[in-house]
N, C-alpha and C positions, 0 to 999 in steps of 0.2 A: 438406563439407570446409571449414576455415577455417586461417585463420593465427593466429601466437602469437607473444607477445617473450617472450625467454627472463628466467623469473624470476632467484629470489636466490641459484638451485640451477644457473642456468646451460642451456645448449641440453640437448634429451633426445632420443635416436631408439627407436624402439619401442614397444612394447604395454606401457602403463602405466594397468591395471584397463582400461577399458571403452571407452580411447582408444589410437589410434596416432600415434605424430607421426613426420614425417621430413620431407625436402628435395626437390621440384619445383620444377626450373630453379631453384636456388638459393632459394627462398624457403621457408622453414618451415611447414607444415602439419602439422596435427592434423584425425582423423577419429573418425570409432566405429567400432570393430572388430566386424565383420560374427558377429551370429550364424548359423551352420549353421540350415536347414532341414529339418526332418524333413516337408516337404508333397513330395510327389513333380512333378516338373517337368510341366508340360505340352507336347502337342506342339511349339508353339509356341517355347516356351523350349529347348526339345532341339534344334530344328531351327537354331535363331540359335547353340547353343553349337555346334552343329555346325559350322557354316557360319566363326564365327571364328575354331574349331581349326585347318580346315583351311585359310585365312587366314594363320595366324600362322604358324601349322609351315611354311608356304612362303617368308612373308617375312622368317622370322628364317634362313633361309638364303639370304639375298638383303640380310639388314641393312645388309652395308657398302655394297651400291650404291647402296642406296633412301638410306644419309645425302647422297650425292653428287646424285643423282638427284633425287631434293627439296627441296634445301638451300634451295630458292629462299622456300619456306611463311615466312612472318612471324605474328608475334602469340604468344598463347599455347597453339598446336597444335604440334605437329613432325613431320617428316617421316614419322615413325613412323604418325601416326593418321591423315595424308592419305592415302597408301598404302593403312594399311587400310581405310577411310572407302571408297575407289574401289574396291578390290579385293571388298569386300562388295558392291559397290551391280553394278558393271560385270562380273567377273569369273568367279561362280560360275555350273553351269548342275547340272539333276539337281533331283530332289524330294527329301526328307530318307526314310529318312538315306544316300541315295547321290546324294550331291554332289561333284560336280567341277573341278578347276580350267578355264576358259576358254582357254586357254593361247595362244591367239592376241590377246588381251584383256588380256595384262599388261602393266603400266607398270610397268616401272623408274624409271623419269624424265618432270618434267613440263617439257613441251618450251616454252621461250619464243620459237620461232619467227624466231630470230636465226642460226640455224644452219640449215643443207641434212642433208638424211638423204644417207647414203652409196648409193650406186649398186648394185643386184647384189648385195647381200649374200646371201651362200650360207653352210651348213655342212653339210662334206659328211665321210662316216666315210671313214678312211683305214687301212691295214694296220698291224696292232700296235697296238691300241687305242688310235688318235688319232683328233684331231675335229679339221680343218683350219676356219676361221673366216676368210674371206675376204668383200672389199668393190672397190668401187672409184670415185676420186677422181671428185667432179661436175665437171665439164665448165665448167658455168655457174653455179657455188657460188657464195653471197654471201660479202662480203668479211669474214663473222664462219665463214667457215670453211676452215680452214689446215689443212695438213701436219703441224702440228704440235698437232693436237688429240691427245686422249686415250682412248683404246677403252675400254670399258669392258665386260662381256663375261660373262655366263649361262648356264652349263648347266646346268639339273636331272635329277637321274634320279627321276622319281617312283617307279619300283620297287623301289630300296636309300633310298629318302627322304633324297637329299643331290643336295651340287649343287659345280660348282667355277666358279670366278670369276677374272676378268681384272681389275681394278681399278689402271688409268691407267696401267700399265708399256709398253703399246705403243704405238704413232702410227697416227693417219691414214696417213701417206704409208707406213707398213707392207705396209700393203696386203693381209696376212692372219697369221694365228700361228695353227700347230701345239702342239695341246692336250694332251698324252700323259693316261692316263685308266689308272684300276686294271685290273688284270685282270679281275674280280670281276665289272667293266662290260659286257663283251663279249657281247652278245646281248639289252642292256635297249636301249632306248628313252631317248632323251633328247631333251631339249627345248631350245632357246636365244633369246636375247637379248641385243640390242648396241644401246647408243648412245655417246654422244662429249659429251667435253665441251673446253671453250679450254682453252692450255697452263695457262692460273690458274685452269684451276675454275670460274669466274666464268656461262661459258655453257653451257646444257646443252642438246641435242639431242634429237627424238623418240626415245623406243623403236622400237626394226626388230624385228621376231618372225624369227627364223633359222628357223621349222619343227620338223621331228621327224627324227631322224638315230638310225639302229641302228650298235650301235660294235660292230665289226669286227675278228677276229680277225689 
């Protein structure tokens, strides 16, 4: 991959003969357009595409938290590859091709250790298909953790392959939020995930793994 100044024709995006150009973090690149294989993959190769399918299919329904959750990554990475970068190396368990997510092993966020993990955190199924998502206030919290933080909140169902999300609407000193969930849900398994960040954004908090919770008719 390289960069280009736009000639006398001006900027270009796309496949043009045997090259691709377009925009990363603002700066113009041009590549070569990948030819197709006709060699058939090796195990090796199978088992890695496996492994980042299953990878990606998880964190792209988790995108919006992982941008909050990793905001912190500098340079020319983004929170996107750190994520995956962990989630490949720390997260997967299974030999190919039945591999699995760690689910106890997920990070949503990388903790700079400025903040306290919340207390007790529970999620527990409730009548009518809700997921109450309860915590509570550290005692002996340092003074980078307020009342006024912001929850931020995970559920997947790996058996409809979706997930629904909390992103900074509620408070610490909440103290918990009622999750209402489809119908559709009632009898899957679902998985969760909360951490906090300061009223600005600015501090973010360990991941807490909430467990495994069946949603309840």
């Amino acid at each position: 991959m390289g960069t280009y100044n736009p000639g006398v024709f001006g900027t270009f995006n796309g496949k043009v003969g045997s090259v691709v150009a377009s925009k990363w973090k603002g700066i113009k690149v041009v590549k070569n357009y990948p030819e197709k294989s006709t060699k058939p993959k090796s195990e090796p190769q199978l088992s890695h595409t496996s492994k980042f399918g299953l990878v990606g299919s998880f964190l792209k329904r988790a995108s919006a938290l992982i941008s909050v959750g990793y905001q912190g990554v500098s340079g020319a990475v983004t929170p996107w590859n750190i994520a995956l970068k962990y989630h490949l190396k720390e997260a997967i368990t299974g030999t190919y091709p039945n591999f699995q997510l760690k689910y106890e092993m997920v990070r949503l966020s990388l903790d700079d250790s400025l903040m306290s993990q919340a207390h007790d955190v529970k999620a527990v199924a409730v009548a009518g298909a809700m997921v109450k998502v309860s915590w509570k206030m550290e005692t002996n919290a340092d003074k980078s953790t307020l009342p006024t933080d912001k929850a931020y909140i995970l559920l997947y169902n790996p058996a409809k392959k979706t997930s629904l999300s909390v992103t900074g609407w509620v408070l610490r000193s909440g103290l918990s939020v009622d999750l209402p969930l489809p119908g559709y849900f009632i009898g899957d398994v679902l998985y969760g995930w909360l951490f906090f960040t300061s009223a600005n954004g600015k501090i973010v908090s360990e991941t807490q793994y909430l467990g495994s919770v069946t949603v309840i008719e």
